[in-house]
TORRODO-324712 format. One record per residue (C-alpha): residue number from 1; residue in one letter; chain; x, y, z. Coordinates in nm, 2 decimals. Layout:
<atoms>
<nr NUM rest A kette A east X north Y up Z> $
...
</atoms>
This chain:
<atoms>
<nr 1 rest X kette A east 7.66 north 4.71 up 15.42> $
<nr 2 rest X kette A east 7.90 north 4.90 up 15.43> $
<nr 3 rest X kette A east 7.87 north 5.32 up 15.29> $
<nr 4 rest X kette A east 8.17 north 5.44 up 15.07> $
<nr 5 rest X kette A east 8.24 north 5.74 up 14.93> $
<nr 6 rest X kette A east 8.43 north 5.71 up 14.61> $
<nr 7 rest X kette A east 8.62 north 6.04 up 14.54> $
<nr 8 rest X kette A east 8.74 north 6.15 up 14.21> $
<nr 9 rest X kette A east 9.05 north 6.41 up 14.25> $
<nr 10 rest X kette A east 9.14 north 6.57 up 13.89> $
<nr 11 rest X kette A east 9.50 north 6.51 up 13.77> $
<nr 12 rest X kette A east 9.45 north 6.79 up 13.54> $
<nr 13 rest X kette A east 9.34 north 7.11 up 13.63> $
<nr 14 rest X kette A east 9.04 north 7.30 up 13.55> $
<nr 15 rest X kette A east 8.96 north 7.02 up 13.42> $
<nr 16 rest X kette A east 8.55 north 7.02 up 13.27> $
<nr 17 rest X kette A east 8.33 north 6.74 up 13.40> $
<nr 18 rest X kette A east 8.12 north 6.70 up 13.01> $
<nr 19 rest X kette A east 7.83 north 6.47 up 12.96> $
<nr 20 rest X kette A east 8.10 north 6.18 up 12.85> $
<nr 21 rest X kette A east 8.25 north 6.19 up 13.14> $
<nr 22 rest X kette A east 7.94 north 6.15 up 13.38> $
<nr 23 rest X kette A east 7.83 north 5.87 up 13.15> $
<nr 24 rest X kette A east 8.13 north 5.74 up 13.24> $
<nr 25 rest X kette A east 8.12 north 5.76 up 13.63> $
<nr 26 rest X kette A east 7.74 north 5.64 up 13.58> $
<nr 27 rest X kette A east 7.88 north 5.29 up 13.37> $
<nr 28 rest X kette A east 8.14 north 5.26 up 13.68> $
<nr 29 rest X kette A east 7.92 north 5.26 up 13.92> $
<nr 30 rest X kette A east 7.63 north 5.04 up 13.70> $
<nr 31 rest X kette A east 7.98 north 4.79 up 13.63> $
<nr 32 rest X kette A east 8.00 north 4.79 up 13.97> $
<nr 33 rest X kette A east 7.65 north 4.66 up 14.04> $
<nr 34 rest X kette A east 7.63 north 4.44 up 13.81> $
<nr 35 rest X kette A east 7.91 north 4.24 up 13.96> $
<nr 36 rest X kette A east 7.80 north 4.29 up 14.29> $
<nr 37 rest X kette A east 8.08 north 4.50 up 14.41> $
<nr 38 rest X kette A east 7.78 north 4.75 up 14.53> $
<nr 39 rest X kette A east 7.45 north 4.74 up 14.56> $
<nr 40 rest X kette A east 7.17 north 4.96 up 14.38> $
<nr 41 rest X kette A east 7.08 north 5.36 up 14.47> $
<nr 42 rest X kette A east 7.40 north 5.49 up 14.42> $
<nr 43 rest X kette A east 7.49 north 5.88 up 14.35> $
<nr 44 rest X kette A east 7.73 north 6.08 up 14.18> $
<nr 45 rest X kette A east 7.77 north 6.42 up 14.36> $
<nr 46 rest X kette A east 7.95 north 6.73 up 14.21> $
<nr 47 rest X kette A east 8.15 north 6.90 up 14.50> $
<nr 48 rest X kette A east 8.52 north 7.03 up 14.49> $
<nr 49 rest X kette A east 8.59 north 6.68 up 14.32> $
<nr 50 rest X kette A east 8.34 north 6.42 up 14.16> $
<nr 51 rest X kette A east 8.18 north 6.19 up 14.46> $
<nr 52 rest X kette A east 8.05 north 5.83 up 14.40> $
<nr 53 rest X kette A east 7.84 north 5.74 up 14.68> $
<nr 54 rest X kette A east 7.76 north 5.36 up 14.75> $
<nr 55 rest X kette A east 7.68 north 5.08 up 14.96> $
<nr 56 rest X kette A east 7.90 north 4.80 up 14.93> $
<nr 57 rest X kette A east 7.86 north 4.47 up 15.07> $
<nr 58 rest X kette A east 8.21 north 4.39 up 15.25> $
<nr 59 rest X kette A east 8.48 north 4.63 up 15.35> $
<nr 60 rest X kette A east 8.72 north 4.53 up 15.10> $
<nr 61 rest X kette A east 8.43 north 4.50 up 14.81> $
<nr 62 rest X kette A east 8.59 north 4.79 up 14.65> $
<nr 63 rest X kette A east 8.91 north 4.63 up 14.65> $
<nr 64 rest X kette A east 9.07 north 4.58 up 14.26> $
<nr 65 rest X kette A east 9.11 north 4.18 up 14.27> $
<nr 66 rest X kette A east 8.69 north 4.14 up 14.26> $
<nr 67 rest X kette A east 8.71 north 4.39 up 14.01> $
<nr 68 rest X kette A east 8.47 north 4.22 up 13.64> $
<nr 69 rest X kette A east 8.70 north 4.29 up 13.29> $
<nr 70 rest X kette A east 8.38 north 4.58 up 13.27> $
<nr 71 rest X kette A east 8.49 north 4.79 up 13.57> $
<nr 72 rest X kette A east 8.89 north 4.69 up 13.53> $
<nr 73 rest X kette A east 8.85 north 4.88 up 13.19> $
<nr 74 rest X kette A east 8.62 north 5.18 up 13.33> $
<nr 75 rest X kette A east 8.88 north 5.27 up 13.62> $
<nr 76 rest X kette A east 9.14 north 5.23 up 13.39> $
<nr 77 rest X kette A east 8.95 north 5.52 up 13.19> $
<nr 78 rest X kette A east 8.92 north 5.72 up 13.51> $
<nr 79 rest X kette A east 9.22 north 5.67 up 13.65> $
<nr 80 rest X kette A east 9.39 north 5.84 up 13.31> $
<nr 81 rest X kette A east 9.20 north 6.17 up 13.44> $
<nr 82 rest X kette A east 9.16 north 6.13 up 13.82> $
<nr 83 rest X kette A east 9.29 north 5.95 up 14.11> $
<nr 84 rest X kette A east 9.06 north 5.73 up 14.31> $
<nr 85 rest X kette A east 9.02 north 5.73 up 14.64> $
<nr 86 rest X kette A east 8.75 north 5.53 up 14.89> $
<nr 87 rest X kette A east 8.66 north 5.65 up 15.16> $
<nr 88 rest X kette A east 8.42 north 5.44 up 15.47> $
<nr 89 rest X kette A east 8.15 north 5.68 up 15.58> $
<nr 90 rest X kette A east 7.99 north 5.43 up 15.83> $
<nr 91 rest X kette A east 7.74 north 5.10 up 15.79> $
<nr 92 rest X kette A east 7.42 north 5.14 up 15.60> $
<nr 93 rest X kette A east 7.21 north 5.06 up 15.82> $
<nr 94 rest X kette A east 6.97 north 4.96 up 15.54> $
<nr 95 rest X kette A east 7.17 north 4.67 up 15.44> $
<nr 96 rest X kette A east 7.19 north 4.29 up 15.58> $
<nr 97 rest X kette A east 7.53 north 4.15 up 15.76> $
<nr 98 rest X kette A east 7.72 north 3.97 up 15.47> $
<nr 99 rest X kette A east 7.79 north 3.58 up 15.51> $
<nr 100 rest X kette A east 8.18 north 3.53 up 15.64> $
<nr 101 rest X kette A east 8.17 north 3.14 up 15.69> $
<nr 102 rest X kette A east 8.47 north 2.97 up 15.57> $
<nr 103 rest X kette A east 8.29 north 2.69 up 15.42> $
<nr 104 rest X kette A east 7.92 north 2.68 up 15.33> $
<nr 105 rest X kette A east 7.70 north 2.38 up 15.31> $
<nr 106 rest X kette A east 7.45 north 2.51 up 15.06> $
<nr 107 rest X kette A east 7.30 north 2.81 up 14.94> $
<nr 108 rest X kette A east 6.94 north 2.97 up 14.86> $
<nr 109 rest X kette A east 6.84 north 3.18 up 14.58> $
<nr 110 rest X kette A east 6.58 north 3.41 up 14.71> $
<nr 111 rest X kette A east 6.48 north 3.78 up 14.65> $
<nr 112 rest X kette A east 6.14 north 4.00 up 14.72> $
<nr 113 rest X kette A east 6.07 north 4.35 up 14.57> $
<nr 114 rest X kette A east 6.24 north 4.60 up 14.83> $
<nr 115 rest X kette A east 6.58 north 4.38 up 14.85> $
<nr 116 rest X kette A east 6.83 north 4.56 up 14.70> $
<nr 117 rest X kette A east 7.11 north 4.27 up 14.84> $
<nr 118 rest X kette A east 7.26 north 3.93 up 14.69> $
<nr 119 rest X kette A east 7.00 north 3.68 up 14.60> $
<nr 120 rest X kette A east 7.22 north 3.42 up 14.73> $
<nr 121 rest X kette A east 7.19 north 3.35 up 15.10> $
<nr 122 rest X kette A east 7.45 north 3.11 up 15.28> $
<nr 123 rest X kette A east 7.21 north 2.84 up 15.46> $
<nr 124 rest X kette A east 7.45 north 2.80 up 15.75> $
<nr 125 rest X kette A east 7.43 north 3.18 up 15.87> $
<nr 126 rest X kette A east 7.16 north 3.31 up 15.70> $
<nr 127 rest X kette A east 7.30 north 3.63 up 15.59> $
<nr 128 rest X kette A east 7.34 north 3.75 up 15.18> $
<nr 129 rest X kette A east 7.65 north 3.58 up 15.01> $
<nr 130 rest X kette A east 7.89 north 3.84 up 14.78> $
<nr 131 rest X kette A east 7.81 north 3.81 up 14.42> $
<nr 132 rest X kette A east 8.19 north 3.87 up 14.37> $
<nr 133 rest X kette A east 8.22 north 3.58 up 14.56> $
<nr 134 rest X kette A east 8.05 north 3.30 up 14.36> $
<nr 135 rest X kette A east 8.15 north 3.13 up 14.02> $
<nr 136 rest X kette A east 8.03 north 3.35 up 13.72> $
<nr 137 rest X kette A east 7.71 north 3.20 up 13.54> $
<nr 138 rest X kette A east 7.82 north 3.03 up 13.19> $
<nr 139 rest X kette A east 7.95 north 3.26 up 12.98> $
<nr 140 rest X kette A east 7.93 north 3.55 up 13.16> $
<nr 141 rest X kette A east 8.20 north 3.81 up 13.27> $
<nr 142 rest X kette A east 8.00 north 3.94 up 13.53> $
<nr 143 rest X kette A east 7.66 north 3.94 up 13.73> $
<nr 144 rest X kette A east 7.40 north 4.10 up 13.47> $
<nr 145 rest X kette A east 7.20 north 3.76 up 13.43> $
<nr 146 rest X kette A east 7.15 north 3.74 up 13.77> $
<nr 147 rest X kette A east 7.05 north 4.10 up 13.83> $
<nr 148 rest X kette A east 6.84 north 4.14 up 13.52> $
<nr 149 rest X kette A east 6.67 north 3.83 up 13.69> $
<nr 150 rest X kette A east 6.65 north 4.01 up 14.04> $
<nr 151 rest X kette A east 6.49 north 4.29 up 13.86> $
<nr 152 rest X kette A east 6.21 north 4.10 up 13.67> $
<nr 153 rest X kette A east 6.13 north 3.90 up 14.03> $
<nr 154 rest X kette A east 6.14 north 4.22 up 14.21> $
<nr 155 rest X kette A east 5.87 north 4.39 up 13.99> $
<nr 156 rest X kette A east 5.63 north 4.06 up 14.00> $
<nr 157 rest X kette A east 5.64 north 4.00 up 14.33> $
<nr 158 rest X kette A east 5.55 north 4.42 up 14.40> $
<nr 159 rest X kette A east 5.29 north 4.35 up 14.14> $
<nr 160 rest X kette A east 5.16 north 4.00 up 14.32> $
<nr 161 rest X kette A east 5.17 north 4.20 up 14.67> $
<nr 162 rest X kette A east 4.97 north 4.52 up 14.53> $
<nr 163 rest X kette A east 4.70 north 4.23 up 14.36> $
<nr 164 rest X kette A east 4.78 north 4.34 up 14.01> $
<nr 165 rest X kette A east 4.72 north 4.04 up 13.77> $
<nr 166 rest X kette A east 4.69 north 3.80 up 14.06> $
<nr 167 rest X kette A east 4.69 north 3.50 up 13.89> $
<nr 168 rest X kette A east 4.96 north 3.56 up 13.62> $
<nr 169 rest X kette A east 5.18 north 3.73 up 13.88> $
<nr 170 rest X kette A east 5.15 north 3.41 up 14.16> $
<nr 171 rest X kette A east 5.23 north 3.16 up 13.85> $
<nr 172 rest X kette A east 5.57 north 3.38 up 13.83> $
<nr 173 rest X kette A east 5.68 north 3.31 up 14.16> $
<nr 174 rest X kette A east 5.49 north 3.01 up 14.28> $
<nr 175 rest X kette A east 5.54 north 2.75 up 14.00> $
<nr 176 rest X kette A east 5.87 north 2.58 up 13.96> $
<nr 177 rest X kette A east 5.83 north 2.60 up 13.55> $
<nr 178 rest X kette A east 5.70 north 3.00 up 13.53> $
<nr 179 rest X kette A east 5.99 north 3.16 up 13.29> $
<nr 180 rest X kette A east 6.07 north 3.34 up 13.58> $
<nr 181 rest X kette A east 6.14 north 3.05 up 13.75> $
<nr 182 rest X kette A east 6.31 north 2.88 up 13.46> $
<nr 183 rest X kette A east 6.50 north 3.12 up 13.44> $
<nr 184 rest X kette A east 6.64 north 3.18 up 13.80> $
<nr 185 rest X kette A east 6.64 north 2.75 up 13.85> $
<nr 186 rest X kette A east 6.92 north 2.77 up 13.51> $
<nr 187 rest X kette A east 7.10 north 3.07 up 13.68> $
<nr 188 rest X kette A east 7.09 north 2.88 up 14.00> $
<nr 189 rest X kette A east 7.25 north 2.55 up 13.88> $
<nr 190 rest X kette A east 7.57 north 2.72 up 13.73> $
<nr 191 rest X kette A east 7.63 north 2.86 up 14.01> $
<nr 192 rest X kette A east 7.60 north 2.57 up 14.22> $
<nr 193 rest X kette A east 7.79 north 2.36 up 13.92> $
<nr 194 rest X kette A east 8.09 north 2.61 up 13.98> $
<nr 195 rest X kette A east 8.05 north 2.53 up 14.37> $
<nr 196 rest X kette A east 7.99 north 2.18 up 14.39> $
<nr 197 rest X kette A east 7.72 north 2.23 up 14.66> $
<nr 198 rest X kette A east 7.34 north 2.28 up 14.65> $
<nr 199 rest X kette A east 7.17 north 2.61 up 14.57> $
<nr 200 rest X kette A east 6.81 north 2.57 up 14.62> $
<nr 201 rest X kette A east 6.61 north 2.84 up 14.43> $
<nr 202 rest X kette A east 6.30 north 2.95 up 14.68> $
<nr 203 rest X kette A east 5.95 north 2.92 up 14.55> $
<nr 204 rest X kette A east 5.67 north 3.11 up 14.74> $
<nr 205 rest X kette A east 5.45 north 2.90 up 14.91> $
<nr 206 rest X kette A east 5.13 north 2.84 up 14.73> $
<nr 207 rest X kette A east 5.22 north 2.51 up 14.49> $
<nr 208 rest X kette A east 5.28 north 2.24 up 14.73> $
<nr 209 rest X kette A east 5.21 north 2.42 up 15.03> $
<nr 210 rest X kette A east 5.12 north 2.17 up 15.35> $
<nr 211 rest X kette A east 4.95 north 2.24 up 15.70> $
<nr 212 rest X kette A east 5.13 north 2.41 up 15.96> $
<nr 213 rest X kette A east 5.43 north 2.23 up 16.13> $
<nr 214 rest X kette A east 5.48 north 2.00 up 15.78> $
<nr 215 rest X kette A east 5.72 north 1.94 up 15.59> $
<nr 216 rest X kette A east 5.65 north 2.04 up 15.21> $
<nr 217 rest X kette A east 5.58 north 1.85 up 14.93> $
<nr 218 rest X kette A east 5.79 north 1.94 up 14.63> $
<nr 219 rest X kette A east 5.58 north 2.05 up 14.32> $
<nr 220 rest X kette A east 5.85 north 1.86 up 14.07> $
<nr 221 rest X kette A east 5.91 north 1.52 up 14.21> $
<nr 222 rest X kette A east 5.61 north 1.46 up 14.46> $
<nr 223 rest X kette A east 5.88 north 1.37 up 14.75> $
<nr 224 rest X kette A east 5.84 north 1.50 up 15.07> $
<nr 225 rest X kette A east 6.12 north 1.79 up 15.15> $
<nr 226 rest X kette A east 6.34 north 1.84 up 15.39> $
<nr 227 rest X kette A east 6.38 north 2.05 up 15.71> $
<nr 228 rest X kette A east 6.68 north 2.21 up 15.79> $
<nr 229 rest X kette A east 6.79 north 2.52 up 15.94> $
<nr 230 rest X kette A east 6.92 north 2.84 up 15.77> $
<nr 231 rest X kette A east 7.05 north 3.06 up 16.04> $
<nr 232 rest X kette A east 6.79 north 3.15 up 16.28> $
<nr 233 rest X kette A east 6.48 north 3.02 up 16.05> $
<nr 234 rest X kette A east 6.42 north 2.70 up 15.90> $
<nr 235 rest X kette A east 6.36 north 2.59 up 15.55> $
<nr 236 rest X kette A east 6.19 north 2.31 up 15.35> $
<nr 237 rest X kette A east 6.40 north 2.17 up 15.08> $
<nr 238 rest X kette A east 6.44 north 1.90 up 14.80> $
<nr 239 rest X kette A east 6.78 north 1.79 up 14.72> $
<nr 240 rest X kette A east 6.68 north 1.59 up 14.42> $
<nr 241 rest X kette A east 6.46 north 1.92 up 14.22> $
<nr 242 rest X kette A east 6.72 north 2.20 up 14.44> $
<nr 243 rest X kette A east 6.34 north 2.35 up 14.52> $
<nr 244 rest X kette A east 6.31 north 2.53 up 14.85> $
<nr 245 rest X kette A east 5.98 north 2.65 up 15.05> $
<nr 246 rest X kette A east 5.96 north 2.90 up 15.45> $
<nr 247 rest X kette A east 5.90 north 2.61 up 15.68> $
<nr 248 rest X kette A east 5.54 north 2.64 up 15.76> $
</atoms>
């Protein structure tokens, strides 16, 4: 949440900003993003020196040691050319508070079609967790899975809320064996493997939905879920099927 202007000085100069280097600044910053050092709608402005404009989650997102092997080598490419140099501008106010609890009991994977922050939220606070942060999904050297899945989710659920393709579009995000589920539940359970605590991956309530005031029933297992409190909301959730539901 926090706004940083990322300033390129030339170490050369007269030097000629070509069409390799802007695809260049563009792969930083998309680097960047995809390990969750910043979060999406970021700019790069021409003025006396190249700007990179961008919202990052923490003050110290920026900082080298969260850096993926994908942006290490692109500011190693810049760095040849320019010097780098952050600057804060301020809080976006756009942006959620990012979790800063020492320990966490468990986390929820969750997104909706305007977020533009970490699907993971910290169910002791509340608030979005760093991507940076969390153990790598199997394989990977950075974030892409879990933005790629982010993306898909974020374009159903703006589909499912405009009542395009209703029925297709609630199967995506309601039931726990959509592809889009399967895929965010496999995402989900590497992370928490890396953890060793529960991430719960949120379904919206439709499939095993129950009256106002009750608990849940969880689509996979039939058990009845549990309540529990994730910052200043509550949650229904099933520790056996890592399922989670909005507390009616």
């Amino acid at each position: 949440m926090f706004y940083k202007r990322i300033e390129l000085r030339p170490k050369i100069q007269g030097i000629q900003i070509d069409s390799q280097m802007q695809k260049l600044f563009w792969h930083f910053l998309y680097a960047l993003d995809c390990n969750g050092q910043i979060l999406k709608y970021y700019k790069v402005i021409q003025e006396e020196n190249v700007v990179l404009c961008a919202t990052a989650p923490k003050e110290d997102s920026l900082d080298e040691k969260y850096d993926s092997v994908y942006v290490r080598e692109d500011r190693e490419k810049i760095s040849e050319l320019f010097s780098i140099c952050v600057k804060d501008c301020g809080k976006d106010l756009g942006s959620n508070e990012y979790c800063e609890c020492e320990k966490r009991g468990a986390m929820e994977m969750r997104t909706f079609f305007q977020d533009a922050d970490s699907p993971f939220t910290c169910c002791d606070c509340g608030n979005p967790v760093a991507l940076y942060e969390l153990p790598k999904p199997k394989g990977a050297e950075d974030f892409l899975c879990v933005r790629l899945w982010r993306q898909d989710y974020c374009a159903i659920d703006l589909l499912w809320g405009n009542s395009f393709d209703d029925r297709y579009a609630g199967r995506q995000c309601t039931e726990p064996d959509s592809p889009l589920s399967r895929q965010g539940r496999i995402i989900a359970q590497y992370v928490a493997d890396g953890l060793g605590y529960p991430v719960y991956y949120h379904l919206a309530s439709d499939c095993g939905s129950g009256e106002k005031g009750q608990t849940h029933t969880c689509p996979v297992c039939g058990q009845k879920m549990r309540r529990r409190k994730m910052g200043e909301n509550e949650i229904d959730v099933c520790d056996e099927c890592k399922l989670s539901y909005d507390a009616n």
